[in-house]
N, C-alpha and C positions, 0 to 999 in steps of 0.2 A: 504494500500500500504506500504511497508518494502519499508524504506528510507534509506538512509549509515548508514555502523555502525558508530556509534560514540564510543567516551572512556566510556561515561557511558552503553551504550549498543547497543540495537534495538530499532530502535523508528518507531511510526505506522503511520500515516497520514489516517485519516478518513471523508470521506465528511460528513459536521455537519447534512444536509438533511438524511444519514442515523441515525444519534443520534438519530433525531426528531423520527422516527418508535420506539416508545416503545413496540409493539405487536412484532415486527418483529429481528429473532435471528441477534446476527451482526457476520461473518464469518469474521475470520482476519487470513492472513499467508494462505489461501488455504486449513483450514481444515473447515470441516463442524460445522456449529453452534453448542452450548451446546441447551442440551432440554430447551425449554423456561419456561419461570420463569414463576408461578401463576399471576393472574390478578390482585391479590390483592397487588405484590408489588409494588410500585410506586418509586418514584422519592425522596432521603430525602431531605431534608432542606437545610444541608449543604454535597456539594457532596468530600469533602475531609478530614476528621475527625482528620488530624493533626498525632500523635503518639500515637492517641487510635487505638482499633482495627476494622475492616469491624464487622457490626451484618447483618441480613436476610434483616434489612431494608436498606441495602444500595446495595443489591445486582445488581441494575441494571446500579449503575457505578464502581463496581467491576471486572476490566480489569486485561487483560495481566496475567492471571493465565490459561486460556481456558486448555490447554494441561495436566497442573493437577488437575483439576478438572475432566476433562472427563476419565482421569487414577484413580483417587479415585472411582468415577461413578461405573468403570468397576468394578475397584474391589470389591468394595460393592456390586456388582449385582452377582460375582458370584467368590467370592475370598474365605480364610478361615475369621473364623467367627469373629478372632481378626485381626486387623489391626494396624499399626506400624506406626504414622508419627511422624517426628523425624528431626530435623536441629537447625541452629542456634538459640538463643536466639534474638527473633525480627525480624527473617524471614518471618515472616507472615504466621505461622500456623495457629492460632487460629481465622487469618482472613476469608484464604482457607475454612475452615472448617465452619464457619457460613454462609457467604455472596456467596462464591462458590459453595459447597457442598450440606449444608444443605436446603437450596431453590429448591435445583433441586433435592433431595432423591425423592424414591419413594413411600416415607411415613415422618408422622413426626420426626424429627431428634430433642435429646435435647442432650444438650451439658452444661456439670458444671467442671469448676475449684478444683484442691483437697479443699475440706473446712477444716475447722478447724477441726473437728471431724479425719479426714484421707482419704484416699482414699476409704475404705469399709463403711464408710458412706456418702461419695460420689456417690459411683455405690447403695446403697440402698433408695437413694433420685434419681438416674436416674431411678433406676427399679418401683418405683413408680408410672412413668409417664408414659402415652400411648405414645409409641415411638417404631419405626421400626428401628432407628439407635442410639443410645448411646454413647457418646462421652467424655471419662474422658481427661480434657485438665490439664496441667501444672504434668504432673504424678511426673515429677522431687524432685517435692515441698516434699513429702516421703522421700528424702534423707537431704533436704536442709532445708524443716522446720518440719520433724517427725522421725517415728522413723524407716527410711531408709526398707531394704531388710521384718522386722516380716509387715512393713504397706503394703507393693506389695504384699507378700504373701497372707493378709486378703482379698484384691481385685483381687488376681487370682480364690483365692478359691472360691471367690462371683461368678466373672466368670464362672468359671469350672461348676457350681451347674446350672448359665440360660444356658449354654450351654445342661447339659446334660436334663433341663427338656424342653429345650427352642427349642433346635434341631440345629438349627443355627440363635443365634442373631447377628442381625450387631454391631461390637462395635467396636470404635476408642481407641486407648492409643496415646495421644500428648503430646510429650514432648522434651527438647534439648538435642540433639545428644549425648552429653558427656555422657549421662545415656545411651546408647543403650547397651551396653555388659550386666549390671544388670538388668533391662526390657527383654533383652533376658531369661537370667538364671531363672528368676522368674517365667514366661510364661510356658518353659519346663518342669520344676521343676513340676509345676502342670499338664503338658498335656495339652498345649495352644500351645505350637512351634512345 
């Protein structure tokens, strides 16, 4: 049930008797459920992780995101083969994208942080892994801790090569906003925009 808005936003009211169905999707705001989560997720420990981020195991008290998750959903199911998600620093992408996302793909989704190495050995440790969705998070880290425009490059072109032998893989780029104009240019540059 949508209660007043307040200053900090929308706030939801849920009878706890539906919490308790863990089998059963919980529809909020009048849209239909997200696909339900594997059987194997459960319940964590602790259901509010503080300033760390949401992972897969917390997906089932991973609220109040419904609307982009089932918009990421779509697009992965039938968007172009790269994907763009991009906001603030601490908006909670790399939550969306574990505890959201990646539990409801319709295959295994891995998702890694640029490493040390760079972002091309990044996407060569994701392409490693049996995985239907690919997920390079913090992309940013290429300008902030390497060596900016030649490291996106090396990882377009990683791209460009699963794309052309791959046909269409799903792959996420996450990163903060402030980067989007150079994330663009990189992308086109190689024939990804």
């Amino acid at each position: 049930y949508a209660l007043p808005r307040s200053e900090g936003g929308t706030l939801l009211a849920v009878p706890v008797e539906v919490l308790r169905d863990v089998d059963g999707p919980l529809a909020v705001g009048g849209m239909p459920p997200l696909p339900p989560l594997p059987s194997t997720v459960g319940f964590p420990a602790v259901p509010f992780p503080g300033l760390a981020r949401y992972t897969a195991d917390d997906a089932r008290v991973f609220f109040g995101r419904t609307r982009d998750v089932r918009r990421l959903l779509g697009l992965l199911s039938s968007g172009p083969p790269v994907l763009l998600l991009f906001g603030a620093s601490g908006v909670g992408k790399s939550s969306l994208l574990q505890a959201g996302v990646g539990p409801r793909s319709t295959g295994p989704m891995r998702m890694a942080p640029r490493g040390e190495g760079g972002l091309a050995d990044t996407w060569a440790h994701l392409m490693d892994a049996e995985a239907t969705l690919r997920v390079v998070d913090q992309v940013e880290e290429a300008w902030t801790r390497g060596d900016g425009r030649r490291e996106l490059d090396a990882l377009c072109q990683a791209i460009a090569a699963a794309v052309s032998s791959e046909g269409r893989p799903q792959v996420v780029l996450s990163f903060r906003k402030e980067w989007l104009p150079e994330v663009e240019a990189a992308l086109r540059a190689h024939g990804l925009g």
